[in-house]
C-alpha positions in Angstrom: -8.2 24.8 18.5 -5.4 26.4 16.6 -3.0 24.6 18.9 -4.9 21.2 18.0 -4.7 21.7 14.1 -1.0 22.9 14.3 0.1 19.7 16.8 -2.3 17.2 14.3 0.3 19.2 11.0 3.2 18.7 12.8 1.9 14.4 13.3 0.9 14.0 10.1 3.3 15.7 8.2 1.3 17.5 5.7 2.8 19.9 3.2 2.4 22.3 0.3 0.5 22.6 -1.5 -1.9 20.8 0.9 -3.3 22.2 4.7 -5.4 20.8 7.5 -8.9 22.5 6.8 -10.4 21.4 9.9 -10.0 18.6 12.8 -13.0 17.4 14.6 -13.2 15.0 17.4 -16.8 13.6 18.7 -17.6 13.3 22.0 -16.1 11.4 24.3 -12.6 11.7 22.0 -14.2 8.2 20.7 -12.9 9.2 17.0 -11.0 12.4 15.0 -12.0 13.4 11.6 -9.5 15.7 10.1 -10.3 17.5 6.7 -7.4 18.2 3.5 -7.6 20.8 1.9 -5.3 22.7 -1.0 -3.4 25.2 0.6 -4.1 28.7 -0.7 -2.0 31.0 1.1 -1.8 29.7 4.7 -4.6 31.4 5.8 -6.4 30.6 9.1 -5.0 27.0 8.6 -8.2 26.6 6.0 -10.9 28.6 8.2 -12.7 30.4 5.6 -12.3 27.6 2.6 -15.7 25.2 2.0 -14.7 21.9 2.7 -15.9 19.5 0.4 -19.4 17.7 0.8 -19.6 14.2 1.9 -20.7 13.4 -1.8 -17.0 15.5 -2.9 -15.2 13.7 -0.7 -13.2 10.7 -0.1 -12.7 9.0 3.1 -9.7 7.1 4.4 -9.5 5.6 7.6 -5.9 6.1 9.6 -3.6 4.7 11.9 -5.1 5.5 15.3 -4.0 9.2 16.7 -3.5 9.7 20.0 -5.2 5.9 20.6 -8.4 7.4 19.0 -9.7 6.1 15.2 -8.2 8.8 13.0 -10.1 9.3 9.7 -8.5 11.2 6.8 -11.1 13.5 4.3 -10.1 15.1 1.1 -11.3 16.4 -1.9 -12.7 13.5 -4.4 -10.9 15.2 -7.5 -7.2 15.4 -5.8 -7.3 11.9 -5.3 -3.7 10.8 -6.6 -2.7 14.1 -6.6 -0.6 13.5 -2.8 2.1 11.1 -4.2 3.1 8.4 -1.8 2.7 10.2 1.5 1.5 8.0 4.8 -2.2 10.2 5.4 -2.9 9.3 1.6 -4.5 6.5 0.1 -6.3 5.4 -3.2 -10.2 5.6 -4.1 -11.5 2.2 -3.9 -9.1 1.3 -1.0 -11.0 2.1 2.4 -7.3 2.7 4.4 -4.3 5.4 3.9 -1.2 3.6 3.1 0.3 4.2 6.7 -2.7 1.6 7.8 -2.3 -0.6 4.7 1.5 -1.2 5.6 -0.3 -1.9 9.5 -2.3 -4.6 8.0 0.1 -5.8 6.0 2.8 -6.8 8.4 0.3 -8.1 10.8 -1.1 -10.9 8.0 2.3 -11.3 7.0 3.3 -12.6 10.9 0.3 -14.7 10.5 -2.3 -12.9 12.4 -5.8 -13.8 11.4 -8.8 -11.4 9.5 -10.7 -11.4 12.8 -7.4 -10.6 15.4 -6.6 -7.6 13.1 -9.6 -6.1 13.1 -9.4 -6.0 16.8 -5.6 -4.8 17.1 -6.6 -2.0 14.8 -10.3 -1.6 15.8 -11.6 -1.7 12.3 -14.9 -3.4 10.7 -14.4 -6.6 9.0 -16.6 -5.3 6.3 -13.8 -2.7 5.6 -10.6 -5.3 5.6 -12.5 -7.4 3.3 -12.8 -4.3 1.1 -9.2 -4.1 0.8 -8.5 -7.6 0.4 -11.0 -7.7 -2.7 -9.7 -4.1 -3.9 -6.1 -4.9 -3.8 -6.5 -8.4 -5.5 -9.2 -7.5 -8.0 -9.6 -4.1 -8.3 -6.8 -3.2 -10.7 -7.7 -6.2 -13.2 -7.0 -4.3 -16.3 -3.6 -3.3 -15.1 -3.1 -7.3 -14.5 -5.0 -8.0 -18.0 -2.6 -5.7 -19.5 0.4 -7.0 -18.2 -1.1 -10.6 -18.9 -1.0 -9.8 -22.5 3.0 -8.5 -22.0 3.4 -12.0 -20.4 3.2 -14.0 -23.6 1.7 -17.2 -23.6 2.4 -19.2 -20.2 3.8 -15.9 -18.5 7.7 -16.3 -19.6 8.6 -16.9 -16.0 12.5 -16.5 -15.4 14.3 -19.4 -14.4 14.9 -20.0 -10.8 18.4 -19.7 -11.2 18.3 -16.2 -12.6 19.6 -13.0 -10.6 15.7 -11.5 -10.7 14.5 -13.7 -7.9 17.2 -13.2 -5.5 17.4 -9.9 -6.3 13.4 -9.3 -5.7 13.9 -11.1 -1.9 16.8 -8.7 -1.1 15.2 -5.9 -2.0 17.2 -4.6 -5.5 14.6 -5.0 -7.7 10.6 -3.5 -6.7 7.2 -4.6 -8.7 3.7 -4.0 -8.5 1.6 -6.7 -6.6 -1.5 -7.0 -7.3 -2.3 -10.2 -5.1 -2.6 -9.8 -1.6 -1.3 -13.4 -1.2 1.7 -12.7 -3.2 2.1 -9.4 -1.2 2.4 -11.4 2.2 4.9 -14.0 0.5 7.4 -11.4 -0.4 7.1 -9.5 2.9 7.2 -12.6 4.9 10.1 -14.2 2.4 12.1 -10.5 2.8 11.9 -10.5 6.2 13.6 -14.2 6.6 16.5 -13.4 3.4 17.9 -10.6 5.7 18.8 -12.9 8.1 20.2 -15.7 6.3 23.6 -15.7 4.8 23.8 -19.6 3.7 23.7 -19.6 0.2 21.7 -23.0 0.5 19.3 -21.1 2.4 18.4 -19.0 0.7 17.9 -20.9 -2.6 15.6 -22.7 -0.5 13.1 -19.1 0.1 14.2 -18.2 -3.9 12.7 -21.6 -4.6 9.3 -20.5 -2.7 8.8 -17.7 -4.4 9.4 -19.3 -8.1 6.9 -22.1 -7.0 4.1 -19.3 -6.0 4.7 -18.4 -9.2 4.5 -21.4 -10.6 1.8 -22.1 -9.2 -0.3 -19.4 -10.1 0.9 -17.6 -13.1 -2.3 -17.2 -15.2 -3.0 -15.2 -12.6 0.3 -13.1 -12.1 0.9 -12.1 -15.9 1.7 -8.6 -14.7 4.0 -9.7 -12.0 5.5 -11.7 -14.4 6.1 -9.3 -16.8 7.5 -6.7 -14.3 10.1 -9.6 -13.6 11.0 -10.2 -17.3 11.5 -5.9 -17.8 14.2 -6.8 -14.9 15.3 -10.0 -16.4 15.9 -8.1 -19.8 17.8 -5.1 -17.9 20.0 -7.7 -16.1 21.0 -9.2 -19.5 21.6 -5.4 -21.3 23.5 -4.5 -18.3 25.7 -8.2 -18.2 26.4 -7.4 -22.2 27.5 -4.0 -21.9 
């Protein structure tokens, strides 16, 4: 078993100040559940800690280990305590980011709700979750940035740097609309291999209509691309 736990460290990469407590695979090998815990001392990699209660803990489903469904459990109160790292994920998204970037780049190439859940064996019930966490579940940080906005959003002109620079990948914001999320991975995707200028106006111009189009609903987007907008112009002057 200590082989197990130390070949599952080395996959997922986990790190001080944070262990594998335990790893447990049900019968048949139909699904592994592997347990987080902080790391106090290296001992028996975690034997000898409690692990949290199902009522303590949060539960993240993984990309698939070893072609089994992987499921990631850690403690409810170090939740955004891991940073950015693949196994982690947030607390009212059902998926670690490694499996959100999955999903991701399989909507973005167009493959439907259903075909996804199929590819990555997961209950439609669960993708929906994310869908509806990811586009309404941070609506105060969209209400705040909604109020940043300014009346009708201030969108940047579509001739201005910001756009471009947001397709080739200079400039990063926060998306809070799955929709939006899929436009700009899809749109990225195309920019890298374009090199006529004309061309690429053509995907800028996409993006600015989305925008357009829908930007009672992006006042935080929007106000993420002014902040750059404004840098551009302090930079420009200096």
């Amino acid at each position: 078993m200590a082989e197990s736990v130390t070949s599952i460290d080395r996959l997922l990469n986990v790190g001080s100040p944070w262990q594998i407590g335990d790893v447990q695979l049900t019968t048949g090998g139909r699904r592994v559940d592997i347990w987080i815990v902080a790391d106090r001392g290296r001992s028996w990699f975690g034997r000898g800690q409690r692990l949290p209660s199902p009522s303590e803990s949060v539960v993240w489903r993984h990309s698939n280990l070893c072609g089994m469904p992987c499921y990631i459990h850690v403690p409810m109160l170090a939740v955004g305590q891991f940073g950015d790292v693949p196994w982690a994920g947030d607390a009212k998204i059902p998926f670690t980011y490694a499996l959100r970037q999955e999903i991701l780049t399989l909507l973005a190439e167009g493959v439907s709700f259903q075909s996804v859940c199929k590819l990555l064996d997961l209950p439609l019930t669960d993708l929906w979750k994310y869908k509806y966490a990811f586009e309404r579940g941070q609506a105060e940080e969209a209400q705040g940035g909604e109020a940043q906005g300014g009346e009708g959003g201030g969108l940047p002109d579509v001739e201005h740097i910001v756009w471009e620079s947001l397709l080739d990948g200079r400039i990063e914001i926060d998306v809070h609309t799955l929709s939006l999320k899929l436009l700009i991975t899809r749109l990225r995707a195309q920019f890298k291999t374009i090199n006529d200028p004309g061309v690429r106006q053509i995907k800028v111009r996409e993006l600015h209509r989305y925008f357009e189009r829908h930007r009672q609903a992006l006042g935080g987007e929007i106000a993420q691309l002014r902040h750059h907008q404004q840098s551009n112009r302090e930079i420009t002057n200096v």
